[in-house]
C-alpha positions in Angstrom: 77.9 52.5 132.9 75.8 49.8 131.2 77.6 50.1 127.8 81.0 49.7 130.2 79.9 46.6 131.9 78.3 45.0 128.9 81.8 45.5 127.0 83.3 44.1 129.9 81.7 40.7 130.0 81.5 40.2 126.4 85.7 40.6 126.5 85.6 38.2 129.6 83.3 35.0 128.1 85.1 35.8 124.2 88.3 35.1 126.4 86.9 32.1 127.9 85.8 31.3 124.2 89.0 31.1 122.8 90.6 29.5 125.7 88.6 26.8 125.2 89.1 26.6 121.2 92.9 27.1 122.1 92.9 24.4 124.5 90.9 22.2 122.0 93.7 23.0 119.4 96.8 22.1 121.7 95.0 18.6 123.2 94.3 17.8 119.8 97.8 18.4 118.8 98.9 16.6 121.5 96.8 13.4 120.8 98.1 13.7 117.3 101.8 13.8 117.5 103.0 12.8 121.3 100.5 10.4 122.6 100.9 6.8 122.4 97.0 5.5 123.3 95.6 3.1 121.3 92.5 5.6 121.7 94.6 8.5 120.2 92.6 9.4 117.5 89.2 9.2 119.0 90.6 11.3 121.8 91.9 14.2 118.7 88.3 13.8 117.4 86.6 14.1 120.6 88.5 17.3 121.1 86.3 19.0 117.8 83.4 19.3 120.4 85.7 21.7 122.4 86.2 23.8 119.2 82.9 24.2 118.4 81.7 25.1 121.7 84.6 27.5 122.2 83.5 29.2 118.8 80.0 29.5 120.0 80.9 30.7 123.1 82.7 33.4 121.3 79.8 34.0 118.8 76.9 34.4 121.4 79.5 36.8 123.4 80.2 38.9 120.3 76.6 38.7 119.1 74.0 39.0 122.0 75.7 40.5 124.7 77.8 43.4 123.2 77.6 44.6 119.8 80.5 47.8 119.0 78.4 48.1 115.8 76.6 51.6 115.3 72.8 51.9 115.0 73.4 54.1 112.0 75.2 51.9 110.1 
């Protein structure tokens, strides 16, 4: 049952992970191409924090919370 709910919330906060990454990657986008602020760019480069903390979201779900990884590897 532990292994069950441990697999559980690592695929819930790796989802919230790379929502936030994929979220990053479409505001960026949109900053980029379709947005006429003077404060456009700033605003794509602002949006890097986003990717970073959605990729360490991801890492410390796949990493500390649930590893699939045998012990006799």
């Amino acid at each position: 049952m532990k292994k069950l709910l441990l697999a559980s919330l690592s695929r819930i906060i790796q989802g919230i992970g790379m929502g936030v990454c994929g979220l990053s990657l479409v505001c960026m986008g949109w900053f980029v191409f379709f947005s006429f602020s003077e404060y456009r760019y700033y605003l794509a480069a602002l949006t890097v924090l986003g990717l970073v903390s959605g990729y360490y979201i991801f890492k410390f779900a796949v990493r500390k919370i649930y590893d699939e990884s045998p012990s006799d590897w």
